[in-house]
TIMARBA-332027 format. One line per field, with one value per residue (C-alpha): y, x, z; residue number from 1. Coordinates in nm, 4 decimals, padded with zeros to 6 digits, always signed. Example, Ala and Ser with C-alpha at 12.3 -4.5 7.8 and 13.67 -1.06 7.14 Angstrom:
REM residues 2
y: (-00.4500 -00.1060)
x: (+01.2300 +01.3670)
z: (+00.7800 +00.7140)
num: (1 2)
This chain:
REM residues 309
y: (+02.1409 +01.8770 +01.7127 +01.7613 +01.3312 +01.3860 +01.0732 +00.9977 +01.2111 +01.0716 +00.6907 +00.8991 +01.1200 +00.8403 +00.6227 +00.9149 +00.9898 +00.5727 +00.5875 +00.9180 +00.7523 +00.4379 +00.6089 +00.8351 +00.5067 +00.3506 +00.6340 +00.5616 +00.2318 +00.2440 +00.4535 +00.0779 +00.2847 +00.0068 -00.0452 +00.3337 +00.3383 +00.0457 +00.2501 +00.6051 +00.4418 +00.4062 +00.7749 +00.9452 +00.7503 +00.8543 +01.1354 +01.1557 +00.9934 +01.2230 +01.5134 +01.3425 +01.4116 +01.5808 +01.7729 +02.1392 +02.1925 +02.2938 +02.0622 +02.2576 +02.3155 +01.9531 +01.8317 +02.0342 +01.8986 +01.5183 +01.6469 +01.7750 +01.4845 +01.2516 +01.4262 +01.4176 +01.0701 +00.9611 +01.1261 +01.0148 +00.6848 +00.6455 +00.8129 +00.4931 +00.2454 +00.3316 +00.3108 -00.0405 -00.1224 +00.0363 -00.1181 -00.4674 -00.4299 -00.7508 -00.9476 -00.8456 -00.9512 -01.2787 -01.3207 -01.3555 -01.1528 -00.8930 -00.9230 -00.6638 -00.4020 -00.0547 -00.1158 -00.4472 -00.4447 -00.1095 +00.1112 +00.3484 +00.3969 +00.3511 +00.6868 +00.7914 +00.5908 +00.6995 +01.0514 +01.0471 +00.8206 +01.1020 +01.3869 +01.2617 +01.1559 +01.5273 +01.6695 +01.4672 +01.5607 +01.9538 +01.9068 +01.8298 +02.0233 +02.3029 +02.2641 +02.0305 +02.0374 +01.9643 +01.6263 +01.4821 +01.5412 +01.3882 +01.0469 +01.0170 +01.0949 +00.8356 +00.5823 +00.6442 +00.5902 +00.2858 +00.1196 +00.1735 +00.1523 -00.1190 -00.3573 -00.2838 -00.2481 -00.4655 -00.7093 -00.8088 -01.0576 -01.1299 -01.3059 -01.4324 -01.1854 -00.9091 -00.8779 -00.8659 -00.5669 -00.3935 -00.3682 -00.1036 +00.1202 +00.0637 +00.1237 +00.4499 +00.6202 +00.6300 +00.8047 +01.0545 +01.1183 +01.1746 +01.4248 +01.5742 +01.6267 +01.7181 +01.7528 +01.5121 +01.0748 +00.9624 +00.5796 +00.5530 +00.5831 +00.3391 +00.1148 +00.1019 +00.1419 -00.2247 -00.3928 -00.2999 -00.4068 -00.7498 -00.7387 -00.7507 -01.0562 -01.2822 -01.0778 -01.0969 -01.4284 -01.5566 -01.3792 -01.5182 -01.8787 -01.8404 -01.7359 -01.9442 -02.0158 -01.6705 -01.6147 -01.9076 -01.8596 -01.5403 -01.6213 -01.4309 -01.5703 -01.5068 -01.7502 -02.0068 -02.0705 -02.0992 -02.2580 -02.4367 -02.4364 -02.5939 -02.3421 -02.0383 -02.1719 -02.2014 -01.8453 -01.7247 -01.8425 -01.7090 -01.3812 -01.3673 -01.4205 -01.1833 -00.9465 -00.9648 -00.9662 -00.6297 -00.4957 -00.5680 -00.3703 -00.0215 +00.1078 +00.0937 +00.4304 +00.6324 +00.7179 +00.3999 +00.2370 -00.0212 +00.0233 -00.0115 -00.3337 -00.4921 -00.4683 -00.6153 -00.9091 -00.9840 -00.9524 -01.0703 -01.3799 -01.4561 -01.3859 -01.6217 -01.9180 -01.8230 -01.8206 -02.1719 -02.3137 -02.2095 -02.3525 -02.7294 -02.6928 -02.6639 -02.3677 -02.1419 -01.9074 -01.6564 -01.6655 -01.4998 -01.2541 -01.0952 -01.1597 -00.9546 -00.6887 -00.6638 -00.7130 -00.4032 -00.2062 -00.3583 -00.2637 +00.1303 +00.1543 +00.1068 +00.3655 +00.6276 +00.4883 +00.4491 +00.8262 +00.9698 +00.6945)
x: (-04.6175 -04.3174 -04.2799 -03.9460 -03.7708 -03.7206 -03.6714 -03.4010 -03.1537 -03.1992 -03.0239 -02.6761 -02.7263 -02.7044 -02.4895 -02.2382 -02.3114 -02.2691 -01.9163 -01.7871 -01.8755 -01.6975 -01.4373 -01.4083 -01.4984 -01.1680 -00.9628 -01.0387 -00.9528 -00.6002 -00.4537 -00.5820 -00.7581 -00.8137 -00.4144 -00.3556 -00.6052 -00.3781 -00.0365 -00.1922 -00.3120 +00.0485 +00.0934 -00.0930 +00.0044 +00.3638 +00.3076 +00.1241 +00.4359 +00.6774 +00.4820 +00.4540 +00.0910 -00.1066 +00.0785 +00.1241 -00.0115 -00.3961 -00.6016 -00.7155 -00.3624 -00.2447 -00.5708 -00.4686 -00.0816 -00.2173 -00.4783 -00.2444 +00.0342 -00.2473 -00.3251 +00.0046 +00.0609 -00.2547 -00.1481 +00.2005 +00.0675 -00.1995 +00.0429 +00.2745 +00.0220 -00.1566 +00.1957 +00.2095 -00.1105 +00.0051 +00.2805 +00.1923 -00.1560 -00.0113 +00.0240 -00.2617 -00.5000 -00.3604 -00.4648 -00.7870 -00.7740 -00.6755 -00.8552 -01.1291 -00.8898 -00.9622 -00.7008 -00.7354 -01.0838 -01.0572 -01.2157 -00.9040 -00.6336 -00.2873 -00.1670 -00.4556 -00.3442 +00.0030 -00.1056 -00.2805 -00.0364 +00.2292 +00.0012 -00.1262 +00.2584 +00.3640 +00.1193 +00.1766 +00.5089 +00.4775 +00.1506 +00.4034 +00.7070 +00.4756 +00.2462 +00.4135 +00.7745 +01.0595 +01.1866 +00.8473 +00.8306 +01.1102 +01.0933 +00.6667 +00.8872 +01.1671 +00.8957 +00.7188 +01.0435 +01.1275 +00.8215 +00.8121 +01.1421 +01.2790 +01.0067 +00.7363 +00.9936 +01.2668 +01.1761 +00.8376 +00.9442 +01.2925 +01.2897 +01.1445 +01.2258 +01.0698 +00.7973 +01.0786 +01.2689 +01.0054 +00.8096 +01.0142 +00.8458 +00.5515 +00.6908 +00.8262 +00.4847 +00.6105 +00.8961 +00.7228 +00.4716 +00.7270 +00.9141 +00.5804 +00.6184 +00.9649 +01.1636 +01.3781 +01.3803 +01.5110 +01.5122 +01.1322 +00.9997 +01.2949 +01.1600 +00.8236 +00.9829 +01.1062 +00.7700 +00.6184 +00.9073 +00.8936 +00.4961 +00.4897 +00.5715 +00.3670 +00.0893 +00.1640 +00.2871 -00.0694 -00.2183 +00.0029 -00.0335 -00.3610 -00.3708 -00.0415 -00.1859 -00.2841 +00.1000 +00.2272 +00.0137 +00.1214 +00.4986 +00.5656 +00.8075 +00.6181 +00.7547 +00.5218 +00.5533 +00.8769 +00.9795 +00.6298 +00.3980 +00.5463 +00.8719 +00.6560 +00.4554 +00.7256 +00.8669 +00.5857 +00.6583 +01.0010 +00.8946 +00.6407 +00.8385 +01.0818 +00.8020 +00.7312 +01.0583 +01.0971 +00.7814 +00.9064 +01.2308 +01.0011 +01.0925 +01.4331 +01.3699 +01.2617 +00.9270 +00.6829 +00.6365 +00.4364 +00.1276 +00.2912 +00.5295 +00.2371 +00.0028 +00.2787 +00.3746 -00.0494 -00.0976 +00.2285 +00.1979 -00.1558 +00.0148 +00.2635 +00.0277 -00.2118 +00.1368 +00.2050 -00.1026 -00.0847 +00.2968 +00.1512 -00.1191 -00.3578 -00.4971 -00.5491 -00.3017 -00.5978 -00.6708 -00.3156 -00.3978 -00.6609 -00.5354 -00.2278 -00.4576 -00.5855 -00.1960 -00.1079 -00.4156 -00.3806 -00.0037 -00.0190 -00.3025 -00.1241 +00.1574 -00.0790 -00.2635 +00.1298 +00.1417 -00.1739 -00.2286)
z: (-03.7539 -03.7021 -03.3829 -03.2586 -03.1922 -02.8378 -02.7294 -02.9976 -02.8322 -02.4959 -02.5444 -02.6907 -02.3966 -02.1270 -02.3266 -02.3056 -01.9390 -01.8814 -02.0003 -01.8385 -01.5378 -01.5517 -01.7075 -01.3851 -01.1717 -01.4206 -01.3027 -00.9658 -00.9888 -01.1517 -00.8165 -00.6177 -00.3237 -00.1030 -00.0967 -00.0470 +00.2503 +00.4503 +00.4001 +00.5214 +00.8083 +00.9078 +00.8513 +01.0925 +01.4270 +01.3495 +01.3350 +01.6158 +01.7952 +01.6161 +01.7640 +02.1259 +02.1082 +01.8628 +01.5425 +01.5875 +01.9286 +01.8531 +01.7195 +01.3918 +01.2658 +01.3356 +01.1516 +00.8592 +00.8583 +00.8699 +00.5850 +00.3890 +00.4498 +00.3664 +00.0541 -00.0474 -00.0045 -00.1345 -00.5056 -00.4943 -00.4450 -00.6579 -00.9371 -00.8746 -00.8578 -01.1979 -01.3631 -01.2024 -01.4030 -01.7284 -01.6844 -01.6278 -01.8457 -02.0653 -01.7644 -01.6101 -01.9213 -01.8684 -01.5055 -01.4144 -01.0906 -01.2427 -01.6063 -01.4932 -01.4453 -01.6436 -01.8888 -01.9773 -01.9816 -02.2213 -01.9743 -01.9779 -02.2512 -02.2380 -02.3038 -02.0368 -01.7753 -01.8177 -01.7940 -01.5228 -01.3377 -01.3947 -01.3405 -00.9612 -00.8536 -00.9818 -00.8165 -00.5128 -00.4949 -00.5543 -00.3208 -00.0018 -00.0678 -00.0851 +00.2096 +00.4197 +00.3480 +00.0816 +00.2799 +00.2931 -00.0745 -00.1367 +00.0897 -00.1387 -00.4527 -00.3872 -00.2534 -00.6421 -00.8274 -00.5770 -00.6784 -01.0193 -01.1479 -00.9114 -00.8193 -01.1113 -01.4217 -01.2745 -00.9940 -01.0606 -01.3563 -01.3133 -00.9192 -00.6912 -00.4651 -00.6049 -00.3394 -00.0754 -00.1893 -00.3447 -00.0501 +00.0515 -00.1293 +00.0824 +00.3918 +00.3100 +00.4825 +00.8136 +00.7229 +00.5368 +00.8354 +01.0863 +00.8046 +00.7462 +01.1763 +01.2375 +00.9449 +00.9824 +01.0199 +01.3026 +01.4844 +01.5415 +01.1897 +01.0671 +01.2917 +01.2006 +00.8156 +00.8970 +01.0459 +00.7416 +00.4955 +00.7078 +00.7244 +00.3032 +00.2069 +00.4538 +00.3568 -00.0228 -00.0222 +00.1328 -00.1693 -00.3773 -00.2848 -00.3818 -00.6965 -00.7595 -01.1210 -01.2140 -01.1396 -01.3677 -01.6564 -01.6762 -01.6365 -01.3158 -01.1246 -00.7501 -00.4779 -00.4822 -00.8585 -00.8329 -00.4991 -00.4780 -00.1640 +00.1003 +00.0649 +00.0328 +00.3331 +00.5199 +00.3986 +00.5721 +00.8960 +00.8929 +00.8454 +01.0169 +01.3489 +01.1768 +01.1237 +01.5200 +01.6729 +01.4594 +01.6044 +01.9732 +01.8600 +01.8496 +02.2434 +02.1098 +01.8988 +02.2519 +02.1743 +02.2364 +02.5686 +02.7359 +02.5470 +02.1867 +02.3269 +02.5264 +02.2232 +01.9437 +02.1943 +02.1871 +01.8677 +01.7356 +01.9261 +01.7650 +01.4375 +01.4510 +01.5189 +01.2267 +01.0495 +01.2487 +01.1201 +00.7204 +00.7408 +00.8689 +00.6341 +00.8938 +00.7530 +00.4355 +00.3128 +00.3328 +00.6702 +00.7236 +00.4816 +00.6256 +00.9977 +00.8517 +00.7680 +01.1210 +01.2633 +01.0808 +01.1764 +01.5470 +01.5389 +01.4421 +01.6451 +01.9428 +01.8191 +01.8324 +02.1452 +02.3158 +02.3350 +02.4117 +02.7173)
num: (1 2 3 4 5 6 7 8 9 10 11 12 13 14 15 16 17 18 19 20 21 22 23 24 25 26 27 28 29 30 31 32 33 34 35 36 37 38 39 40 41 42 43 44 45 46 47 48 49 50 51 52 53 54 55 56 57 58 59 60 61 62 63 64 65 66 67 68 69 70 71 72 73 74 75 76 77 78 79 80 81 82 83 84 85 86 87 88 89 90 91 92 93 94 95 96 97 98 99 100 101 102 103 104 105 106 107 108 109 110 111 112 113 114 115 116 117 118 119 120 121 122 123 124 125 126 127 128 129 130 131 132 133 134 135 136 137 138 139 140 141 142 143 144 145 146 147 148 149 150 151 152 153 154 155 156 157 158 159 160 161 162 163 164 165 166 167 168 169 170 171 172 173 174 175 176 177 178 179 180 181 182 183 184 185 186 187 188 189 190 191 192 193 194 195 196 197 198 199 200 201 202 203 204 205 206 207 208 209 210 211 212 213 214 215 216 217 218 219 220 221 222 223 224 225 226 227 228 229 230 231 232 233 234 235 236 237 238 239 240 241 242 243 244 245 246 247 248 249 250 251 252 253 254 255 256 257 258 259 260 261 262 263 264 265 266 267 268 269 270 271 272 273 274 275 276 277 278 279 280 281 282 283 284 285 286 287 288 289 290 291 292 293 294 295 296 297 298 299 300 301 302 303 304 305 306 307 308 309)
């Protein structure tokens, strides 16, 4: 009788089962979740303003329209953000924030990541037009294109103001919610478009400040490489009173009120002396990050809050 080598199979077995996972967990990674999850939260209070309540009258079929809206967006987005990293994968090997990223780190393939970065932003697109409707599709589609052809293929490493324009692209979400809504963009969501094209680059430039030498090592031309600190500091306190007096501009569109003004005046004011602060070197760069974070949070909570109050 031969005793059948069960345990030799076993090691292969989770080995295998090891890499599938971080290979799925790789995947994951490439569409930069934590990024997608601070744009959609812009989506839904729109569309909660564009609808002057909730979507579609009863709550079950507006909970499937912000669903499916948020679906969409989520694949359109992570399709553009894993071309970003296939993109940049030379640059990104150089840096050593970004070093343990799936592709430089050889968790993913190039030709895999470029798949699957064209496969979710297809789907994405053909997603909405299908279940939401054709000019949502189109405003996730042009925000794709917008990021990757302008600011990841062209911007990125030819000037320094590549986080300015491209972060357009960003704040297409808004527009796309209140599509998703009405079918058309009106005032409101350009509005709100702006506060987030004038939110980027204090947020990104705080980020970039430090990890200045990430930036120069590997040759990317990001303000505070170029212009040095004290210019991108004080960058950042120009926009970020930009970045407010936009906010303050939202009643303007006819759908926010009180609520939405009152909280943005708060908020924006605390913002600005955070900003104040990093600018005289009072503070660090990354205390304006994250207090950017919370702005933007604080901000579109109050333009859901503005109509249901």
């Amino acid at each position: 009788m031969t005793d059948r080598p069960l345990t030799l199979d076993r090691p292969a077995s989770l080995l295998s089962s090891r890499r599938a996972l971080e290979f799925a967990r790789g995947l994951w990674d490439l569409t930069k979740p934590g990024i997608i999850g601070l744009l959609l939260v812009t989506t839904v209070p729109t569309m909660i303003v564009a609808a002057d309540g909730w979507p579609k009258g009863s709550f079950g079929e507006g909970l499937v329209l912000i669903l499916l809206t948020l679906l969409g967006g989520i694949l359109t987005a992570g399709g553009a953000n894993t071309f970003n990293q296939w993109f940049d994968r030379d640059i990104d090997a150089i840096m050593e924030r970004t070093a343990g990223r799936p592709l430089p780190a050889g968790v993913v393939q190039p030709w895999q990541a470029l798949a699957w970065g064209v496969l979710l932003a297809t789907l994405g697109g053909i997603q909405l037009a299908l279940t939401v409707n054709l000019l949502s599709a189109l405003l996730a589609e042009a925000a794709v294109l917008f990021y990757v052809l302008v600011y990841t293929v062209w911007l990125k490493r030819s000037t320094t103001q590549n986080i300015v324009i491209g972060g357009a692209a960003g704040s297409i979400p808004p527009l796309v919610g209140w599509a998703a809504v009405t079918g058309e963009v009106t005032w409101t969501p350009f509005i709100l478009f702006l506060v987030i094209f004038m939110w980027t680059p204090p947020h990104f430039w705080a980020l970039a400040l430090k990890y200045r030498e990430d930036y120069a090592r590997a040759d990317v031309p990001m303000l505070p490489v170029v212009a040095g600190e004290r210019e991108t500091r004080k960058q950042l306190m120009i926009y970020s009173v930009g970045l407010v007096a936009v906010s303050l501009l939202g009643p303007l569109g006819g759908h926010l009120s009180w609520c939405y003004l009152t909280t943005c005046a708060i908020s924006g004011a605390a913002f600005i002396w955070i900003a104040w602060q990093v600018w005289r070197n009072q503070a660090p760069p990354m205390r304006l990050f994250f207090a950017s974070i919370a702005y933007l949070f604080i901000v579109f909570a109050a333009v859901g809050l503005d109509v249901l109050v």
